[in-house]
C-alpha positions in Angstrom: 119.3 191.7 2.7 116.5 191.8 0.4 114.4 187.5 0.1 115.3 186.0 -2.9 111.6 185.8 -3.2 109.9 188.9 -2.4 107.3 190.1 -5.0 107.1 186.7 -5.9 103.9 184.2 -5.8 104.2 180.8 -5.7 101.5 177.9 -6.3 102.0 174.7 -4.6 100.7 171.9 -5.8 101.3 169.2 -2.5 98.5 167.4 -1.2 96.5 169.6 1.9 98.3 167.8 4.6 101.9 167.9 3.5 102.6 171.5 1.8 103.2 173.1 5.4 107.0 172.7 5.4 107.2 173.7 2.0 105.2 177.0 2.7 107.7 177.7 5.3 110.0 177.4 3.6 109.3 179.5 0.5 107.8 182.1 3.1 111.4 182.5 4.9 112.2 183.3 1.2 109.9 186.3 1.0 107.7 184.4 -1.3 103.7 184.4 -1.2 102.7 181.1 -1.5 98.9 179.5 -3.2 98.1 176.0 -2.8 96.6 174.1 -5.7 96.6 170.8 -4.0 96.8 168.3 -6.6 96.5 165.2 -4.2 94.2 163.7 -2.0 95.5 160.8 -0.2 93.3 158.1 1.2 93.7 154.6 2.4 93.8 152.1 -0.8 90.8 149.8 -2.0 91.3 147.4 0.8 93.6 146.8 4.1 94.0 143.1 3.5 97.3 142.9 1.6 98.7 144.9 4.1 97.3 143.2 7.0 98.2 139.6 5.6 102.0 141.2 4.7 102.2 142.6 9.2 101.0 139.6 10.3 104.1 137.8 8.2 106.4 140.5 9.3 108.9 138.3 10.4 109.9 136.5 7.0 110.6 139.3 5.9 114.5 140.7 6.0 114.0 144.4 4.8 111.1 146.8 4.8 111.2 149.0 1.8 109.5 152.9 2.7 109.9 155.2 0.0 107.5 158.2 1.3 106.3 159.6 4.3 103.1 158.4 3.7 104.0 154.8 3.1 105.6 155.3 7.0 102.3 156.5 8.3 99.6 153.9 6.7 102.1 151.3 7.9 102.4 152.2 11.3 98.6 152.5 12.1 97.9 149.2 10.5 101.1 147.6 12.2 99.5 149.2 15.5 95.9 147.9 14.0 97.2 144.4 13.4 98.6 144.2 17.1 102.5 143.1 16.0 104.4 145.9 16.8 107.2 143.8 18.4 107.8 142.4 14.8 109.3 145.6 13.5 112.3 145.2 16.0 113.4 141.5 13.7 113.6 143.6 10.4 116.0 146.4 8.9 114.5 149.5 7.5 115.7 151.0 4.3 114.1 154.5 3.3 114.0 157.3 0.8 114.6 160.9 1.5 115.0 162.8 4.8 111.2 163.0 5.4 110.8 159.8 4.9 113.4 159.1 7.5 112.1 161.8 10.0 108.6 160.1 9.4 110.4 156.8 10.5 112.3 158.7 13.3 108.5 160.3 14.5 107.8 156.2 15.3 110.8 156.0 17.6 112.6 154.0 14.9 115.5 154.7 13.0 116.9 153.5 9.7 119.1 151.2 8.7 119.8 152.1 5.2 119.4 155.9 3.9 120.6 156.0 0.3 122.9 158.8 -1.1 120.4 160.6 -3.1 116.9 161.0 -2.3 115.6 158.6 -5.2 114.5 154.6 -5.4 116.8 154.5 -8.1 119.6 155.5 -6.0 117.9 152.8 -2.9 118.8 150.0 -5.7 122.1 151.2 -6.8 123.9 151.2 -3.3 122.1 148.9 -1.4 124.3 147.9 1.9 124.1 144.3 1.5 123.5 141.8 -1.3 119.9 140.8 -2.1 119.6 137.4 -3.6 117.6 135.7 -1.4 116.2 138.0 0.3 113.1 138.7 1.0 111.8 142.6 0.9 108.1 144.3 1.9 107.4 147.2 0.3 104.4 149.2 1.3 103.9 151.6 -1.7 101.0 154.3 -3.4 97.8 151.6 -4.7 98.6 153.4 -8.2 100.7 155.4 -10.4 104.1 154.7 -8.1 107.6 153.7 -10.8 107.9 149.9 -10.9 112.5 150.8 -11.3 112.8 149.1 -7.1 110.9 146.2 -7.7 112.0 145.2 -11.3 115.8 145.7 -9.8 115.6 144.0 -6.6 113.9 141.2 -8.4 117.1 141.3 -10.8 119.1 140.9 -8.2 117.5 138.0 -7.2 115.1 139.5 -4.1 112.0 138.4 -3.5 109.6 141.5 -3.6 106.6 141.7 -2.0 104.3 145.0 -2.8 101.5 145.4 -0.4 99.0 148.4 -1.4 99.5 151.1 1.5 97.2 154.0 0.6 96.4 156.0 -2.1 96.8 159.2 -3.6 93.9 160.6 -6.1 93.2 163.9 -7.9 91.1 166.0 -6.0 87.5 166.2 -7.8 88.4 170.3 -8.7 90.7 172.6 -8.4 90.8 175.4 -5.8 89.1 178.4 -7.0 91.7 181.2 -5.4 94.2 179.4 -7.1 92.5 179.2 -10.4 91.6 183.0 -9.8 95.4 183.7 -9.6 96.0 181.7 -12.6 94.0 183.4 -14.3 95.0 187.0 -13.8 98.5 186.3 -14.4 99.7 186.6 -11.1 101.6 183.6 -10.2 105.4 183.4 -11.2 105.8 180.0 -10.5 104.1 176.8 -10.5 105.6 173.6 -8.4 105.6 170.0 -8.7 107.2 167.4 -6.3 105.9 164.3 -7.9 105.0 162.9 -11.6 101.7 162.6 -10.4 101.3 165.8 -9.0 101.9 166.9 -12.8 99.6 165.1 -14.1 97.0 166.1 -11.5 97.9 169.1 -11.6 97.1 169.7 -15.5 94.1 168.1 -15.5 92.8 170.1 -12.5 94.4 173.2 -14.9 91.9 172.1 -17.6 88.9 172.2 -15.6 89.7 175.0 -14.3 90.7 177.2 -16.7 89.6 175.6 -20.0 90.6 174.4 -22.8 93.6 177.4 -23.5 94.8 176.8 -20.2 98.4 176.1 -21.3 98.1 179.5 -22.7 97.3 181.3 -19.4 99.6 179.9 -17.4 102.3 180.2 -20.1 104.1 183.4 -17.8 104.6 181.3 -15.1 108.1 179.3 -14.5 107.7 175.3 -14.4 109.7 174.0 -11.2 110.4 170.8 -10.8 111.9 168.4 -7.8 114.3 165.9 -9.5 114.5 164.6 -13.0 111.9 162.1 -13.1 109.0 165.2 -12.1 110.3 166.8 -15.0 110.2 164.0 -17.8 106.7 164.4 -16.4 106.5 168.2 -16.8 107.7 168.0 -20.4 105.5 165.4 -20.9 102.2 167.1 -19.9 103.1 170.8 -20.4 106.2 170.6 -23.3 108.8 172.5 -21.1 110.3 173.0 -17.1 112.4 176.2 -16.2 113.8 175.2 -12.8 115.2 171.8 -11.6 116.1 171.0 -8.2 119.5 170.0 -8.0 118.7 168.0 -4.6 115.7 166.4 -4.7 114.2 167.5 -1.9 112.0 170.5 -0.7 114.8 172.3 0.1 116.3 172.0 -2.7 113.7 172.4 -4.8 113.6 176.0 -2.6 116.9 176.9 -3.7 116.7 176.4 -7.1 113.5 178.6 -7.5 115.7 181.2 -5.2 118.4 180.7 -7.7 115.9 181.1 -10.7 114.9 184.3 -9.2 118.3 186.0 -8.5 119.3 185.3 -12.0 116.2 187.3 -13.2 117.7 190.1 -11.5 121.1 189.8 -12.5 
């Protein structure tokens, strides 16, 4: 059976450290695969928040993690702090099955999953009421959607958001990735967050100038859930592929689907 994906080159646009699962899968597909990472993620301004937030831990009756890097920042400074035992007194409520395997990498499991792999979703079906309640949520310094904390807050939570790293536009784009820009030869470009759009574009424009919408005009928009494409039509007036799950595999399948349909 012939990959979906053979003859087909596709740029990722996932930060250095995190585009590895994506590549395989896409590469299981047949695909070639370019990375344009479009994020750099650091630790945020400062560590205090955070710190002040772990040393509290036990006020707290749910921990919010929405992204496998949220996991990660708040582990090391949970291990930095020195109150580890606190995470045992406190239910965990995550987004998305990486975020959950990040989670499950700790030893720790979660209490609360929600049905689709969106903070919208996290608010809709919460297990348990919230009034009263008080919630720590570790989340991106900037540019993260404000829906969870507005909702909870509704609901009558009390919401505490604690800066747990950052993630910032690389300072220029890879140049083998503007090359295949350039000549036309990728068939399409991927985005798994708003802000890797928006990155993304403006790493475009350095990169390939001010017609840069023009050259990469041949190349399919794909997009992981509705939200990265409000933010696709908003920077680059169109998307041609829409994850129906929003996750990495999904957003595989639909590009597999795109490309079957070319053939058909």
């Amino acid at each position: 059976m012939v990959p979906p994906l053979r003859d087909k080159t596709i740029l990722v646009t996932r930060s250095a450290g995190q585009s590895s699962q994506f590549h395989d899968l896409l590469n299981a597909q047949g695909a070639r695969v370019i990375d344009m990472p479009a994020l750099e993620i650091t630790p945020p301004t400062s560590w205090q928040p955070l710190d002040r937030a772990i040393v509290q831990l036990p006020q707290y009756d749910w921990l919010i993690l929405t992204s496998a890097n949220a996991v990660d920042y708040f582990w090391q400074r949970l291990t930095a702090v020195g109150n580890p035992a606190a995470i045992n007194h406190i239910k965990l409520a995550v987004v998305g099955k990486k975020t959950a395997q990040a989670l499950q990498a700790k030893g720790y499991h979660p209490d609360y999953i929600p049905p689709d792999f969106v903070a919208d979703s996290l608010v809709a079906a919460f297990p348990e009421p919230v009034a009263g309640k008080a919630l720590l949520f570790p989340r991106v310094e900037s540019g993260g959607r404000a829906v969870l904390v507005q909702e909870m807050t509704a609901a009558g939570a009390t919401v505490t958001e604690v800066p747990a790293y950052e993630s910032a536009c690389p300072a220029r784009p890879d140049p083998t990735a503007i090359a295949a820009l350039q000549t036309r030869q990728i068939d399409v470009i991927t985005f798994a967050s708003s802000k890797t759009v928006r990155h993304g574009c403006q790493l475009m424009a350095q990169g390939l100038g001010d017609r840069w919408r023009e050259v990469i005009a041949p190349a399919a928009i794909a997009s992981i859930g509705p939200q990265t494409s409000d933010a696709c039509r908003a920077c680059l007036g169109r998307v041609e592929i829409e994850a129906d799950v929003y996750t990495l595999d999904g957003l595989t399948e639909a590009i597999c689907q795109w490309a079957s349909a070319l053939l058909a």
